[in-house]
C-alpha positions as CSV (number, residue, x, y, z in Angstrom):
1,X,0.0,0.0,0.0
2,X,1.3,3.6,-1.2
3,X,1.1,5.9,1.5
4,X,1.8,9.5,-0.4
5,X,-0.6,11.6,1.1
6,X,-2.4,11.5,-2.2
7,X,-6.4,10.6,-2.0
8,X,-8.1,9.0,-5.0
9,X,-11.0,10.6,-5.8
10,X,-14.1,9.0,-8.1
11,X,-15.6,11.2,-11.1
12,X,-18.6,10.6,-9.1
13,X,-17.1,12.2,-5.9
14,X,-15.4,15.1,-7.6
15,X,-17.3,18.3,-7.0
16,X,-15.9,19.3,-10.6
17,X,-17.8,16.7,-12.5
18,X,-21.9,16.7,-12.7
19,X,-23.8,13.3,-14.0
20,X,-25.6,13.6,-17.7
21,X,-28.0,11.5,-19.0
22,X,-30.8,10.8,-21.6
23,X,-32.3,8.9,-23.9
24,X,-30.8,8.1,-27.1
25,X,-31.8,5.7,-29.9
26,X,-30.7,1.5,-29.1
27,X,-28.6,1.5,-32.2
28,X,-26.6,4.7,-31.3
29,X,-26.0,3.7,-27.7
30,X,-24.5,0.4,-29.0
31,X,-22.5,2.0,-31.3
32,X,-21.4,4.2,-28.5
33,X,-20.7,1.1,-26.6
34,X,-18.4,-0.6,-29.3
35,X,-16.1,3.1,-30.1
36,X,-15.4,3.3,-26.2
37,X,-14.1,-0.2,-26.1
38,X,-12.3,0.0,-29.3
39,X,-10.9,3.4,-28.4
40,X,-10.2,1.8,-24.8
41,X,-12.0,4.8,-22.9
42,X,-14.8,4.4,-20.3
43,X,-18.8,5.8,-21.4
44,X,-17.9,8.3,-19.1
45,X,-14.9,9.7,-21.0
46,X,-16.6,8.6,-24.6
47,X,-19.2,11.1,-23.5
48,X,-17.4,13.7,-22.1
49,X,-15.1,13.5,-25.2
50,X,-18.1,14.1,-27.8
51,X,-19.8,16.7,-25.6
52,X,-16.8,19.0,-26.4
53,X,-16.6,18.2,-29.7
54,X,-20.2,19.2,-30.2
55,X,-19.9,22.7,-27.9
56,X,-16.6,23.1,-29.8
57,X,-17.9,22.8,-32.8
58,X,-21.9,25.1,-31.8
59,X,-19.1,27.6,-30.8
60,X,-17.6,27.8,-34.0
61,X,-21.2,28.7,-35.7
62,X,-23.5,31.4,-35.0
63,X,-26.2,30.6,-32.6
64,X,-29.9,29.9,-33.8
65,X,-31.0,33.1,-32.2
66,X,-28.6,35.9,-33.6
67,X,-28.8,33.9,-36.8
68,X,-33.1,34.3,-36.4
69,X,-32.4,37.8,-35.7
70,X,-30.4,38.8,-38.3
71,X,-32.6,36.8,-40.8
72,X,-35.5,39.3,-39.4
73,X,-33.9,42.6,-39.4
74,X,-32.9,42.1,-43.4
């Protein structure tokens, strides 16, 4: 046993990390399934992975709402 003063601490414990969940089609959640193992990565990092890429990626265009906006004052 390591004794280094250093505590462990579970994604579920960590007050930086909130749980996300919902309902996705079967297919899609399998497919999920099979890139996490084949990538080696846990759900939990398979998801957090392709949340950024998807707010990366609704950063990079304009939001629905200035876009609705702009469409309207033209």
């Amino acid at each position: 046993m390591f004794d280094d003063g250093l505590t462990v601490v579970s994604k579920r414990d960590d007050p930086n990390y909130s749980q996300v969940s919902g309902h996705i089609p079967t297919e899609m959640a399998k497919n999920f399934k099979i890139a996490c193992m084949m990538r080696g990565v846990s759900h939990s990092d398979g998801l957090e992975q392709a949340i950024a890429i998807w707010l990366a990626q609704d950063n990079d265009s304009s939001s629905p709402a200035k876009d609705k906006g702009d469409k309207e004052n033209k």
